[in-house]
C-alpha positions in Angstrom: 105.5 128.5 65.3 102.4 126.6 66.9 105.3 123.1 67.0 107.8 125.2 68.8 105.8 126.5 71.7 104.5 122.6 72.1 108.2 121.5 72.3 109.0 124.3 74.8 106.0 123.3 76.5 106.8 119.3 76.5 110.4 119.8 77.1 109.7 122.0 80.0 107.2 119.3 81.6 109.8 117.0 81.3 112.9 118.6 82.6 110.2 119.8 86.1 109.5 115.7 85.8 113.1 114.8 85.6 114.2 117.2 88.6 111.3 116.5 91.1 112.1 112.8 90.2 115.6 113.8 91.2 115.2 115.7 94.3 113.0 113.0 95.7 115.7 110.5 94.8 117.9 111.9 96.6 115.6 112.9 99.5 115.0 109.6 99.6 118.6 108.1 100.3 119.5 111.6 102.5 117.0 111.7 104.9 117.0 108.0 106.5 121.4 109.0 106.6 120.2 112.2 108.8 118.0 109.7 111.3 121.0 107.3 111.6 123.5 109.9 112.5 121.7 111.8 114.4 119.7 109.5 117.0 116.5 110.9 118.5 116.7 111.6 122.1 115.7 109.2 124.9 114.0 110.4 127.8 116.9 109.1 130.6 114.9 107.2 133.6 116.1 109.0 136.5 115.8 107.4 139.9 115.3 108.8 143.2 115.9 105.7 144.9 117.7 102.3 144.1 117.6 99.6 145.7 121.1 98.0 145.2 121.7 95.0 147.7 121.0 93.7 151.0 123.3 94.4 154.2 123.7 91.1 155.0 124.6 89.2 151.9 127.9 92.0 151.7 130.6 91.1 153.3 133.0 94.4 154.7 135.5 95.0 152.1 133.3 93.9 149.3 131.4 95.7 146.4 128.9 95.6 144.0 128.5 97.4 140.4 124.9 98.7 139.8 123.3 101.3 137.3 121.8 104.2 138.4 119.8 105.5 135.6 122.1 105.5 132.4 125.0 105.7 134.2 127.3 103.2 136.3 127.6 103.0 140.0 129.7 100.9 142.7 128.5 99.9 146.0 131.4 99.6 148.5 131.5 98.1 152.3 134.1 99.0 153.3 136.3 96.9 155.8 134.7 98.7 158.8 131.4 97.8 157.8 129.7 101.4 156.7 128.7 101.8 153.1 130.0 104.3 150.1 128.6 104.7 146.8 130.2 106.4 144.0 129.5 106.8 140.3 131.7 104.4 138.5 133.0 106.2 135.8 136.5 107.6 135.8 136.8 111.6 136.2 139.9 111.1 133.8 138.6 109.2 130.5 135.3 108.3 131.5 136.2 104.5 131.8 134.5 102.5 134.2 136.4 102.0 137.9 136.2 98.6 139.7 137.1 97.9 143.2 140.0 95.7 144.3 139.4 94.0 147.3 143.1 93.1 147.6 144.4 97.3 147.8 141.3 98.4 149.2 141.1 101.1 146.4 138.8 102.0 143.4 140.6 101.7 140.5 140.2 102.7 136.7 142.2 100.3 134.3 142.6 102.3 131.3 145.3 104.5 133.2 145.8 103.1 136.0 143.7 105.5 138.1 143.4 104.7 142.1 141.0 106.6 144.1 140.4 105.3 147.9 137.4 104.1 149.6 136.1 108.1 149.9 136.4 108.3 146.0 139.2 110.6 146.3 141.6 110.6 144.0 145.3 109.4 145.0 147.0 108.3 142.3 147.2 108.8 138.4 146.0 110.7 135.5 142.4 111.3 137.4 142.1 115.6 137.9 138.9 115.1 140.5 137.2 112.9 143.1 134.2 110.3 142.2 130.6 111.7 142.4 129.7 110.4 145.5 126.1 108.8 146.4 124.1 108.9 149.4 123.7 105.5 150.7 120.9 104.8 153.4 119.9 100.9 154.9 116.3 100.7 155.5 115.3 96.9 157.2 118.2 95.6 155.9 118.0 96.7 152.2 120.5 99.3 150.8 119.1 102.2 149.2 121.3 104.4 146.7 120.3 107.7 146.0 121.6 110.8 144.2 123.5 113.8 146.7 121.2 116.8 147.2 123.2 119.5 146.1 
């Protein structure tokens, strides 16, 4: 009667043994799955101010492509010389607008999206305007900021 208790005893310390070993195998492999598919969050830098270009070295009808924060922006002279900002991605699919010179319009390739040099939308698949930025030109530098709602 004594042997029996022992082998319950034994066979119960194992089979604890045997599933602890189990659950931490698999704890193991699980948990690094859980961190890759699910990212920890980044605090997002969030500018007040950018400095994007210079006046003089943009010519009217000319643009540049900077980030503001996370996010894309474009810098537009436009052909009478006064500035526009806009965040760059597309209010349709969220693809990224460029600006051709040659149309004088803002336009999103994956559609074939236009928007004109106030960011409103004019032709294609986008439903809104771009988010406009406020531009200011301090001694010849040009500042991009976000709109004070």
């Amino acid at each position: 009667m004594e042997n029996k208790t022992i082998d319950r005893g034994r066979r119960r310390f194992i089979n604890l043994f045997l599933g602890g070993a189990v659950v931490g195998f698999l704890g193991a492999i699980v948990y690094p799955l859980i961190r890759y598919l699910i990212p920890p969050k980044i605090a997002e830098a969030n500018p007040a101010n950018l400095k994007v270009a210079q006046e003089a070295q943009m010519a009217p009808g000319s643009a540049v492509m900077f980030k503001f924060g996370r996010k894309p922006g474009i810098l537009i002279r436009r052909p009478d010389g006064k500035f526009a900002a806009f965040d760059a991605v597309c209010t349709h699919l969220d693809c990224t607008v460029q600006f051709k010179a040659d149309e004088s319009v803002i336009w999103c390739a994956c559609h074939n999206g236009r928007y004109d040099l106030t960011g409103r939308n004019i032709s294609g698949p986008p439903p809104r305007p771009l988010e406009p930025f406020e531009v200011n030109v301090l001694n010849g530098d040009v500042y991009v900021s976000q709109k004070e709602a």
